[in-house]
C-alpha positions in Angstrom: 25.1 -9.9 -6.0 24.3 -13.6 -6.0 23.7 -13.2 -2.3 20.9 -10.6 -2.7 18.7 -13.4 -5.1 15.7 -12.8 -3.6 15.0 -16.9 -4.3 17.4 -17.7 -1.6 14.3 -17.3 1.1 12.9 -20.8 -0.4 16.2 -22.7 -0.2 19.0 -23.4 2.5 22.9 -23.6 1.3 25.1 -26.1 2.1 28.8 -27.1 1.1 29.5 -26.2 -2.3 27.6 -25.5 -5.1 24.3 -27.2 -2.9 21.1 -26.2 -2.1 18.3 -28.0 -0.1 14.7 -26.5 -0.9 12.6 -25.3 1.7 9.2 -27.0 0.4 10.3 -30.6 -0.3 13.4 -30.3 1.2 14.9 -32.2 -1.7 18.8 -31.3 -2.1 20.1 -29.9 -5.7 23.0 -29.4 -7.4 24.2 -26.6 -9.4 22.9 -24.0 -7.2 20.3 -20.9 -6.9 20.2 -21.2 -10.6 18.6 -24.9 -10.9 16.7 -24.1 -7.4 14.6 -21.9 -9.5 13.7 -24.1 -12.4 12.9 -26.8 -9.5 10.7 -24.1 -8.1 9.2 -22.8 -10.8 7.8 -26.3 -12.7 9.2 -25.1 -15.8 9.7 -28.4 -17.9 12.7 -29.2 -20.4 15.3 -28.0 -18.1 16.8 -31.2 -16.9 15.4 -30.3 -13.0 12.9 -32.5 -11.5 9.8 -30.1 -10.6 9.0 -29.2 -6.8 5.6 -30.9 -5.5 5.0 -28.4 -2.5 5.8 -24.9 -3.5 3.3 -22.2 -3.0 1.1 -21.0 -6.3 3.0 -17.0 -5.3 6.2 -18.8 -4.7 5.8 -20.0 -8.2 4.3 -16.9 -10.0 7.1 -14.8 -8.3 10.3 -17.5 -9.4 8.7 -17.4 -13.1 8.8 -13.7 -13.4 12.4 -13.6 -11.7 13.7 -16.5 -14.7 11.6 -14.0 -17.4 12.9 -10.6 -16.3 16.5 -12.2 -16.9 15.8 -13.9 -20.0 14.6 -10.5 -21.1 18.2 -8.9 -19.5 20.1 -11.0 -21.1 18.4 -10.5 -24.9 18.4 -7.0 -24.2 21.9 -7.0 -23.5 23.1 -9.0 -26.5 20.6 -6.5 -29.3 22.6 -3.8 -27.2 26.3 -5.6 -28.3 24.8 -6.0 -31.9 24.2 -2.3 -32.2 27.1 -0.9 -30.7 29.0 -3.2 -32.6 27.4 -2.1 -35.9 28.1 1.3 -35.3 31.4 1.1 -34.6 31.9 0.1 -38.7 30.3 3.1 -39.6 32.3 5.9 -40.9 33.5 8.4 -38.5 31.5 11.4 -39.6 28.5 9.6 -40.1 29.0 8.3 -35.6 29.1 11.7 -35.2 25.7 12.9 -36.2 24.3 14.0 -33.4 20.6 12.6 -32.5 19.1 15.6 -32.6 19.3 15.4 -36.7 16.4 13.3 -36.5 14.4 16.1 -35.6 15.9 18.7 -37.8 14.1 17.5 -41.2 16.9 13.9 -41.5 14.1 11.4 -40.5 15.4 8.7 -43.3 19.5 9.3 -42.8 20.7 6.1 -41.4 23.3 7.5 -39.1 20.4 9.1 -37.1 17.8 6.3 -37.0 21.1 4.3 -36.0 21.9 6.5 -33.3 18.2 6.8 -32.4 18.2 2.9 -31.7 21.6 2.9 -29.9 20.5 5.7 -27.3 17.3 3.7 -26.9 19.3 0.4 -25.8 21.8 2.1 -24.3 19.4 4.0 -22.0 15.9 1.8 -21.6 15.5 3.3 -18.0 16.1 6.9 -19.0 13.2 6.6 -22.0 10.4 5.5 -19.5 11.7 8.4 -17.0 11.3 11.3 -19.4 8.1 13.0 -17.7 5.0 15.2 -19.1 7.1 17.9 -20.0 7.1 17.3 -23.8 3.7 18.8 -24.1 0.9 16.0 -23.6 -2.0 16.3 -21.9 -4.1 19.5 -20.6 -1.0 21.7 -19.3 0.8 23.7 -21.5 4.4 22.6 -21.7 5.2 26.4 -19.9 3.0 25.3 -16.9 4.8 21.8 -16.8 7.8 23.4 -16.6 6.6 25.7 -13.9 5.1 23.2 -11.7 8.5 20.8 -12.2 10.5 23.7 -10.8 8.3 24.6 -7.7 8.3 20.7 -6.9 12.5 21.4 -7.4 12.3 24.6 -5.3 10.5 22.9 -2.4 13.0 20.1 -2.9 16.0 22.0 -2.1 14.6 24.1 0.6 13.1 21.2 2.5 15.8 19.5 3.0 18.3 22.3 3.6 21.0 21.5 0.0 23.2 24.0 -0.9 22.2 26.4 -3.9 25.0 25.8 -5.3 24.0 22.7 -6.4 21.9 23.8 -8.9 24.8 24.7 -11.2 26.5 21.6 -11.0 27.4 19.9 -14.6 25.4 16.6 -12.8 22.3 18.6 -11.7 22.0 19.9 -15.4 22.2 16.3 -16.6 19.8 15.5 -14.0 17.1 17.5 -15.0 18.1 17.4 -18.8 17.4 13.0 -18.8 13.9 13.8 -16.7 12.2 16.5 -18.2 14.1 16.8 -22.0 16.9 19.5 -23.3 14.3 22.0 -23.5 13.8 21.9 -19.6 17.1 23.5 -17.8 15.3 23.7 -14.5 16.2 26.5 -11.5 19.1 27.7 -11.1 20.8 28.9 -8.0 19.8 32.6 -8.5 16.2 31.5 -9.0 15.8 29.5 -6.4 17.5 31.9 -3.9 15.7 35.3 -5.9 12.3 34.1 -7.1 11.2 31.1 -5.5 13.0 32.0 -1.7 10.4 34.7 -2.0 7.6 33.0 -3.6 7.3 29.8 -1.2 7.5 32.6 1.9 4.5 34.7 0.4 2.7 31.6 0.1 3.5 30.2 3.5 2.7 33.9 5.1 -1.0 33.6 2.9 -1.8 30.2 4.2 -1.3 32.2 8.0 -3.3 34.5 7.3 -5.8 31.9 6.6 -5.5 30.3 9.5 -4.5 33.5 12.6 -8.8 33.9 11.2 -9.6 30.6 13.3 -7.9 32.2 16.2 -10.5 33.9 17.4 -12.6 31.1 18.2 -9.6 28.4 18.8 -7.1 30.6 20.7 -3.8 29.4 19.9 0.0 28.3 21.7 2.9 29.8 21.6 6.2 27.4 21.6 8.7 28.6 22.5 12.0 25.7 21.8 15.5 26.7 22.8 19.4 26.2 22.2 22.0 27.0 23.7 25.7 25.9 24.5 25.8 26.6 28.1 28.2 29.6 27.8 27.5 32.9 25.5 25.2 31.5 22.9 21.2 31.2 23.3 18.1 30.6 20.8 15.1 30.3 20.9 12.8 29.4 17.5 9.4 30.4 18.2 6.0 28.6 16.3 2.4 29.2 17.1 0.2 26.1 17.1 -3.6 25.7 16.8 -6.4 22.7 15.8 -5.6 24.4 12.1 -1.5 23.7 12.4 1.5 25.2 13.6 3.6 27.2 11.8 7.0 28.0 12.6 7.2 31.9 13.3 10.8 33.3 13.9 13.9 32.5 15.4 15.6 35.3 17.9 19.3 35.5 19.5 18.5 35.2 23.2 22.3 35.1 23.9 22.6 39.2 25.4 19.4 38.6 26.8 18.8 35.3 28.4 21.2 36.4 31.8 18.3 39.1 32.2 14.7 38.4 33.1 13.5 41.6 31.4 16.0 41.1 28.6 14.2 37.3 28.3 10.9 39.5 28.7 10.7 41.7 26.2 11.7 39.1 23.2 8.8 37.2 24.3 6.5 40.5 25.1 7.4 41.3 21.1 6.0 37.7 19.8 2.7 38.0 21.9 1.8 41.3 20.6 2.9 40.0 16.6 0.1 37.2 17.8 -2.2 39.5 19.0 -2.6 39.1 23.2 -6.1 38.7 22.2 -5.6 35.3 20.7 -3.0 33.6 22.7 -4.3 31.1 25.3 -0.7 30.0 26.4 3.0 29.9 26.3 5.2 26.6 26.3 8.8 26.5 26.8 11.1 23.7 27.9 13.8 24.3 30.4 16.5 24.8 28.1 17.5 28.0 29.3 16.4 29.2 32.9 13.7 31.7 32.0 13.3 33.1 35.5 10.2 34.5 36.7 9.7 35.9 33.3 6.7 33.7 33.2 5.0 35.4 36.5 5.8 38.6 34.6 4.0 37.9 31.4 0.7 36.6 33.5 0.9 39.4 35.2 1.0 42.2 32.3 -1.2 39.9 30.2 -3.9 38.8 32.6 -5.4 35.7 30.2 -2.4 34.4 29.5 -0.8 31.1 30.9 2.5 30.0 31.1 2.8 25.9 31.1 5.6 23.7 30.8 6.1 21.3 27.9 4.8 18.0 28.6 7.2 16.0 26.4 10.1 17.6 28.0 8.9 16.7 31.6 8.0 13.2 30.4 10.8 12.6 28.9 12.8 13.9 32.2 11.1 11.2 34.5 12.3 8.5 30.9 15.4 9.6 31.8 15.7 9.2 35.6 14.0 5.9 35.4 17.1 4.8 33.1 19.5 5.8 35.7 17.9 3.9 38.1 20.7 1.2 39.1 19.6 -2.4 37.8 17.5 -0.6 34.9 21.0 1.3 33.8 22.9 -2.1 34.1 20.2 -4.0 31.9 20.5 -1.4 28.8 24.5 -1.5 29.2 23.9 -5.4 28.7 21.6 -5.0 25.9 23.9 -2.3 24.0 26.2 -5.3 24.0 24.4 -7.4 21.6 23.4 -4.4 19.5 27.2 -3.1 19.1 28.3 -6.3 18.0 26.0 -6.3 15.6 25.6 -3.2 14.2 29.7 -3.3 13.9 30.2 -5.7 12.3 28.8 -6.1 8.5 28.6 -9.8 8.0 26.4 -10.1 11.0 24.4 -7.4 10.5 23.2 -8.6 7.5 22.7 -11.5 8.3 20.9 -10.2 11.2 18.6 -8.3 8.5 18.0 -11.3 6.5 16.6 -13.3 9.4 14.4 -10.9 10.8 12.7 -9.9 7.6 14.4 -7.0 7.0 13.3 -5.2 10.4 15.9 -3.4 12.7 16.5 -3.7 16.1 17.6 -0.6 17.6 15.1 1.9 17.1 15.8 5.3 16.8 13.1 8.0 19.3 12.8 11.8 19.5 15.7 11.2 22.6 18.1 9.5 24.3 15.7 8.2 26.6 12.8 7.3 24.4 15.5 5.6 21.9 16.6 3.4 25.0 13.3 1.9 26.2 12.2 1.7 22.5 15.2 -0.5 21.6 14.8 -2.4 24.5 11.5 -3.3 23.6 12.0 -4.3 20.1 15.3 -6.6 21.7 12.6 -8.3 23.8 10.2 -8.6 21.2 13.0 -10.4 18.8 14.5 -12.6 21.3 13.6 -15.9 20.4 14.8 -14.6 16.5 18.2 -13.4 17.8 18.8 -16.2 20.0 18.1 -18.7 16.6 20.4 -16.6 14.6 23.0 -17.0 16.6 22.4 -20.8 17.4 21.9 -21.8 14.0 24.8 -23.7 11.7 25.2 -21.1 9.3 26.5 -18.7 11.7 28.4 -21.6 14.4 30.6 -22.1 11.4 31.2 -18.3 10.7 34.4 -16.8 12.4 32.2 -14.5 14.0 31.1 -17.3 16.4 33.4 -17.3 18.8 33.1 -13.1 19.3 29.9 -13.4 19.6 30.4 -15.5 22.8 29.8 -12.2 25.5 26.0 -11.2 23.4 25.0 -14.9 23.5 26.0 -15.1 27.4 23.4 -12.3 27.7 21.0 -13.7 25.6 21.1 -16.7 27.4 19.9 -14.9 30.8 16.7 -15.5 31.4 17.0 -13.2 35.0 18.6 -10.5 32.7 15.4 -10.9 30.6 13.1 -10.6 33.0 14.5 -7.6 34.6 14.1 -6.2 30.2 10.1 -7.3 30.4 9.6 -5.2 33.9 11.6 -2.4 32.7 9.5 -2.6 29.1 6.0 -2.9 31.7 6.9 0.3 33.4 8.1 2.3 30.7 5.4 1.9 28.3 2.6 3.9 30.0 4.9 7.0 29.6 6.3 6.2 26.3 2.5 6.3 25.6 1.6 9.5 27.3 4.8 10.8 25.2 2.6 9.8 22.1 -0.3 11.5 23.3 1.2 14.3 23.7 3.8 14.7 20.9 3.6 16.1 17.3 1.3 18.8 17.5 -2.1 17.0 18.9 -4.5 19.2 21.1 -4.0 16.8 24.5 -4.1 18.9 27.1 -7.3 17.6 27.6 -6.1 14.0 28.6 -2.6 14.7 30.0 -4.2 14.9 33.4 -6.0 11.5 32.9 -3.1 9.5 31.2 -0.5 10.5 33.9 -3.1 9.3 36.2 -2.8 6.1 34.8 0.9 5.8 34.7 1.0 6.1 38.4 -2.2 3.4 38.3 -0.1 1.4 36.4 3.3 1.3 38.1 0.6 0.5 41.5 -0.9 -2.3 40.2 2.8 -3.9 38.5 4.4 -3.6 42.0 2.2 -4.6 44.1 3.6 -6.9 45.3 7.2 -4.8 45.5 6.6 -1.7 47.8 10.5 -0.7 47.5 10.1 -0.5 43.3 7.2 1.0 42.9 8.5 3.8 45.5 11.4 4.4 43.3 9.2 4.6 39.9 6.6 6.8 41.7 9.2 9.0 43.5 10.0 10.0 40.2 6.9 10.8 38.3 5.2 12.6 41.2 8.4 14.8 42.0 8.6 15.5 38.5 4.6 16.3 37.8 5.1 18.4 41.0 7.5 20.5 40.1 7.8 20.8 36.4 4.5 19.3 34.8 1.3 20.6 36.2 -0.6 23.4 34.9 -3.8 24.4 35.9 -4.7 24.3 32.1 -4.1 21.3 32.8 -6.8 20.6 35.6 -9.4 22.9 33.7 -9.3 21.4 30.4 -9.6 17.4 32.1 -12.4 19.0 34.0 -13.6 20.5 30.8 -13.4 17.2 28.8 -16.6 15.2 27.9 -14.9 11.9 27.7 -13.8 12.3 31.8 -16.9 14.9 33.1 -19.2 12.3 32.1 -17.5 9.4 33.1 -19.1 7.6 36.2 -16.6 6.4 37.9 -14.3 10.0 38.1 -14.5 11.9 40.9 -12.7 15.2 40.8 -10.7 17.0 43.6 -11.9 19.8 45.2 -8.2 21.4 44.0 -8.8 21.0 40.4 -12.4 22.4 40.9 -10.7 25.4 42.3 -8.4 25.5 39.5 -10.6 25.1 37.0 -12.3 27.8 38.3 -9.1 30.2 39.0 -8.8 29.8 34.6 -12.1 30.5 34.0 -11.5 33.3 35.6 -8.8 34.8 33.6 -10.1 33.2 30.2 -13.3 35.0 30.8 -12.4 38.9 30.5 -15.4 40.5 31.7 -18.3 40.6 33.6 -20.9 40.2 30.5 -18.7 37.0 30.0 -19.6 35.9 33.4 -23.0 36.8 33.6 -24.9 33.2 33.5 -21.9 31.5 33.3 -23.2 29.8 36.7 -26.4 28.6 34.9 -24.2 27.1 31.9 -21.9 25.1 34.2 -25.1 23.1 35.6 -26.6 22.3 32.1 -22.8 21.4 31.5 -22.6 19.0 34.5 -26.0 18.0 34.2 -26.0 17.0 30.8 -28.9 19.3 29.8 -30.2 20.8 26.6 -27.6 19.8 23.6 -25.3 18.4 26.4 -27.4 15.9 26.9 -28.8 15.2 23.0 -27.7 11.2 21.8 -25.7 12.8 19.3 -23.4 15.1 21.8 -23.7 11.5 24.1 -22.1 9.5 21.4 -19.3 12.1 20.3 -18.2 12.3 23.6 -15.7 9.5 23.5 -14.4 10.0 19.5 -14.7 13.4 19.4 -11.6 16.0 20.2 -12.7 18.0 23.1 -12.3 21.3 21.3 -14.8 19.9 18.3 -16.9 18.6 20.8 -17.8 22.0 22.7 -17.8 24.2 19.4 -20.4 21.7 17.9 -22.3 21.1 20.7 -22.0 23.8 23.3 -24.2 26.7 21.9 -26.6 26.5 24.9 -23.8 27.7 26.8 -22.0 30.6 24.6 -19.8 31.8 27.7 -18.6 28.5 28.8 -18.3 27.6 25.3 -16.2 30.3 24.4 -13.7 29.4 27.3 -14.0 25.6 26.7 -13.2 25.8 22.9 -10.0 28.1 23.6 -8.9 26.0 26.5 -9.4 22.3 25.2 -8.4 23.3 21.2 -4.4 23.5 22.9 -1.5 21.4 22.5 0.9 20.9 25.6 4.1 20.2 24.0 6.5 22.2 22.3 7.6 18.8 20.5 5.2 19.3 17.3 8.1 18.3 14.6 12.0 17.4 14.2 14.1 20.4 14.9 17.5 21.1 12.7 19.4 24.1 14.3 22.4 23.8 12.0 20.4 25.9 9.7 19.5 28.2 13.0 22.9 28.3 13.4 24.7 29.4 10.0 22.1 32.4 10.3 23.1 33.5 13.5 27.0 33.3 12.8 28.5 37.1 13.5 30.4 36.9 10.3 27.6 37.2 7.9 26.4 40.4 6.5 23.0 41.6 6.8 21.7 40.4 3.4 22.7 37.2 4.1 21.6 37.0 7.3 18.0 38.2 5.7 18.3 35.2 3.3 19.3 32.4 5.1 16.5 34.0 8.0 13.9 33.5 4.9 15.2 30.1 4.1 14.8 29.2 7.9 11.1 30.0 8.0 10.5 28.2 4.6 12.5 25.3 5.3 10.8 24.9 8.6 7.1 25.3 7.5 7.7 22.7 4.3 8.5 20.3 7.2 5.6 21.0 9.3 3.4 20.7 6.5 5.0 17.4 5.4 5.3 15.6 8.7 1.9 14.3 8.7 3.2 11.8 5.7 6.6 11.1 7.6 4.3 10.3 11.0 2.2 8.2 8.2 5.4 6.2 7.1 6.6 5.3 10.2 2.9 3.6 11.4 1.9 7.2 12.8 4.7 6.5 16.0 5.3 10.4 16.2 8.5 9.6 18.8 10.1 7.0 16.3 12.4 8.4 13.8 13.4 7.0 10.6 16.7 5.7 10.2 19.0 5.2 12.4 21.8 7.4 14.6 25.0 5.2 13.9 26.5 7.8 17.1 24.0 6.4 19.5 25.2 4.2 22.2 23.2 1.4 21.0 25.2 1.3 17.8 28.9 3.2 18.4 31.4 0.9 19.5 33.2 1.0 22.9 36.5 0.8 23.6 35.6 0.4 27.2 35.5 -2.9 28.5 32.2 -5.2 27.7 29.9 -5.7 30.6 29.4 -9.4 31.0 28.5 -9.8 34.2 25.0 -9.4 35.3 24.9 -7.1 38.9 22.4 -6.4 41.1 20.3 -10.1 41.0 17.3 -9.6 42.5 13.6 -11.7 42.4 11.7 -11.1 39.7 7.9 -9.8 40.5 6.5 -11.4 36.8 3.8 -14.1 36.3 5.0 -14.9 33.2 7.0 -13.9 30.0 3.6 -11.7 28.6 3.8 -8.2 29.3 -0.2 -8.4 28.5 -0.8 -10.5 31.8 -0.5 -7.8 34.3 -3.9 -5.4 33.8 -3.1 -1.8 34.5 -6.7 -0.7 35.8 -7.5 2.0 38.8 -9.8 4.5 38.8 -9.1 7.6 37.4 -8.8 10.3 40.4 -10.2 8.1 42.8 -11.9 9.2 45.9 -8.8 7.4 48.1 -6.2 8.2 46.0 -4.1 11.2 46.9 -2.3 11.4 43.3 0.5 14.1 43.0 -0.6 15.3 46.4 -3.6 17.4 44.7 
């Protein structure tokens, strides 16, 4: 306990009961204990007063010394009661201290007992809530709104009902809201407020399937399955509104057979409404065939793209099995296991890094790994003090601590960590972009573009890397991530049409043009639509008004045509739809244990029916609270909080430790700053055969 002070960031300790201060660096005896007097400048305590310490390094000591001056008189009043009422006759201790509120306000074994459960509690008294009747609500409406805020509690995060009837639950509830408020039990939460949260969520739909017909909306489509009998797939529908998780099916008799796979997703798009659906993204979870030509084919305005995070986080994953990249993360997870194994060193890894971690937990594997190995590189020069520094040469964990130091210590190792960090960071961006439910399909044309810009300019001085890196984003963009949504909606985008220094291919012209096609139904559609693309191009009528000039560049593409398109109806029609879309499936964390119980043979149907309803609650409490979990993790939406204690980075091996550094090769760096290599190009440039378009 008397290691967690939080005074010991202003002092350094040395053999026995010494401590030298940070500010004057005068040595004391006796201890944290005098070091806070010394710091504080509190006379008349036999400690000569610090000369340098910061005005909130005082103001913070003083209120440390008075909280436990207070501690300590509360905890002697508390020993003076308890001891009075232990001389007290028996009967009288065992008034309870409800009397006081049954017409015994004078009997001394109540106020007694009053007093005692005041001391004996403090934190309890300043937790009971508004529930006793205060203020505007009436206590029944209190009550009312505690238990939704329980309800949404236990559904959100998947507890057992159970639960609810536990002897500590009642407790629980009894110390926060009074002995009048028992709160939900497990038959109302699983009868009455099961029910009432899924009316709500299927009202707050309703409100938004209206925007539809104007926005168009996605269908996601996001799948399990164990390789061998079992298949799911959870379906959501996403719009500039939300997304909203929908249903999960049992694909498992049906995914072997395209029209099996066919009709499941034939019987979501007609609960949408064909009329409304712009598109449908799956990843590649299970092989869906030619199901996709199929469903274009029967529903002519309908596309079917892949999901962008999947196929980014594919070429993530190929880059890290690239030789020397695969041999510099098995290196780093060697400092990073030794720490996170061992508790002594882990915290005192914490306490010189402020707190902060190092391995960082992503969305995947692959996103974890280049994460982590960015925030290694970023706390080198911290790691590499911590381990030099006395405190921890005299620990016994010194000498194990031998292999991560090694690797520390290589600065060819280190460099290889800054090149792979370079390379990596233009798709972990893109992953951004594209992640947690953000209309991007706009820009994911543009912002693969400059990943293969960047990876051009960083090698160019190293024809065989930058082959290897670009091998693997083109084969991948190729095969699994272009759409012609794609093309149509860059070509669509203010931020790129107007740009100067874009030219377009002739092949995303004709693509753009092959989805106008479909997204515009009928020939009264079409009818001037070649009149509305030149005031589009040209930047005439609104198109070209100073306020439609300025939002072009801070405006959503999707807002940006429904506000300033009306010149055009036709093309605006198609624009909103097409630019309003997201192009990932990845809009929030998926749990499928909960998938899972649901779908287990041995349940009956009424609880199948439940734990379906619980499903579709718990999931669209999460979507509609992820926008504060993106908040408290600095808006990263491929950073998780916490960290997976079974990932690599952390699990210990019993394999042996990789200590030796393969595969030397020259560095192509300037310097140690990833910031000194410009990642320019143009942006589908005249000479520039990207993806072979």
């Amino acid at each position: 306990m008397r290691e967690r002070d939080p005074c010991w960031e202003y002092c350094d300790k040395l053999d026995g009961n010494k401590v030298r201060c940070r500010f004057c660096h005068k040595v004391l005896n006796g201890g944290i204990s005098r070091l806070k007097f010394h710091l504080s400048q509190i006379p008349s305590k036999g400690v000569n007063p610090c000369t340098k310490v910061k005005e909130d390094a005082i103001e913070k000591v003083k209120s440390i010394i008075s909280a436990k001056e207070e501690y300590k008189e509360f905890q002697l009043l508390k020993r003076q009661r308890v001891a009075e009422l232990s001389v007290l006759p028996k009967r009288a201790r065992e008034v309870p201290f409800q009397s006081t509120s049954l017409g015994l306000p004078n009997s001394p074994a109540g106020t007694l007992a009053a007093e005692q459960s005041h001391l004996l509690a403090p934190e309890v008294s300043t937790l009971v809530p508004k529930l006793s009747g205060a203020g505007n609500k009436s206590r029944a409406a209190s009550e009312l709104e505690a238990e939704r805020c329980i309800a949404e509690f236990f559904f959100e995060n998947k507890l057992d009902y159970s639960i609810a009837d536990s002897v500590s639950y009642q407790h629980m509830l009894e110390v926060l809201g009074g002995a009048g408020f028992p709160g939900p039990s497990a038959e109302v939460l699983k009868d009455k407020w099961l029910h009432k949260l899924k009316s709500e969520i299927l009202q707050k739909t309703k409100e938004i399937e209206k925007d539809w017909v104007t926005t168009g909306c996605t269908i996601l489509a996001d799948s399990w399955t164990d390789n061998k009998l079992k298949a799911l797939i959870n379906f959501s529908v996403s719009s500039p509104l939300g997304t909203f998780f929908l249903k999960t099916v049992d694909a498992s008799a049906h995914f072997k057979t395209h029209r099996g796979l066919y009709d499941l997703f034939d019987e979501v798009i007609r609960e949408v409404g064909p009329e409304n659906v712009v598109q449908i993204i799956a990843d590649r979870n299970i092989n869906y065939g030619s199901i996709d030509k199929l469903i274009m084919q029967n529903y002519n305005s309908i596309f079917w793209s892949p999901c962008a995070s999947f196929c980014i986080n594919s070429m993530l994953d190929d880059f890290s099995k690239i030789d020397w990249v695969n041999q510099c993360i098995c290196q780093a997870q060697t400092i990073t296991r030794f720490i996170y194994n061992n508790k002594w060193v882990l915290d005192f890894m914490r306490k010189s890094m402020a707190g902060q971690e190092l391995v960082c937990s992503g969305i995947t594997k692959s996103v974890s790994d280049f994460l982590t190995l960015k925030s290694l590189l970023r706390h080198r020069s911290k790691l590499k003090q911590m381990f030099h520094c006395a405190e921890f040469s005299s620990s016994s964990y010194a000498s194990r601590s031998i292999p991560s130091v090694d690797i520390l210590n290589d600065d060819e190792l280190w460099r290889a960590v800054e090149e792979i960090a370079a390379v990596s960071e233009p798709l972990l961006r893109v992953m951004r972009d594209v992640s947690g439910g953000k209309a991007a399909i706009g820009y994911i044309y543009e912002s693969m573009t400059k990943v293969t810009d960047s990876i051009r300019t960083y090698y160019i001085m190293d024809e065989g890397k930058c082959k290897s890196f670009l091998d693997i984003v083109e084969q991948k963009w190729q095969s699994e991530l272009h759409s012609p949504l794609h093309s149509a909606a860059a070509f669509l985008n203010p931020s790129i049409q107007y740009n100067p220094e874009v030219k377009f291919f002739s092949s995303i012209k004709e693509e753009f043009y092959h989805v106008l096609d479909k997204v515009l139904t009928t020939p009264d559609l079409r009818q001037d639509i070649t009149a509305q693309l030149h005031a589009f191009r040209k930047a005439q009528g609104m198109f070209g008004s100073n306020i439609a000039k300025e939002a072009r560049n801070n405006t959503s593409p999707g807002m940006w045509w429904e506000q300033y398109g009306d010149s055009a109806p036709s093309l605006q029609r198609a624009a909103v739809r097409i630019t309003s879309q997201v192009c990932s499936t990845l809009t929030f964390q998926r749990d499928w244990d909960i998938i899972l119980q649901n779908h287990n043979e041995k349940r009956n149907k009424l609880d199948k029916e439940a734990l379906a309803d619980q499903a579709y609650v718990h999931y669209n409490l999460t979507l509609h609270s992820e926008p504060k979990t993106r908040k408290k993790l600095d808006g990263d939406p491929i950073a998780r909080d916490g960290i997976d204690m079974t990932s690599p980075w952390v699990e210990d091996s019993d394999g042996p430790i990789l200590t030796q550094w393969l595969d030397r090769f020259p560095s192509a760096l300037d310097s140690g700053d990833l910031n000194t290599r410009q990642f320019g190009g143009s942006i589908f440039g005249p000479g520039d055969n990207l993806f072979g378009l």
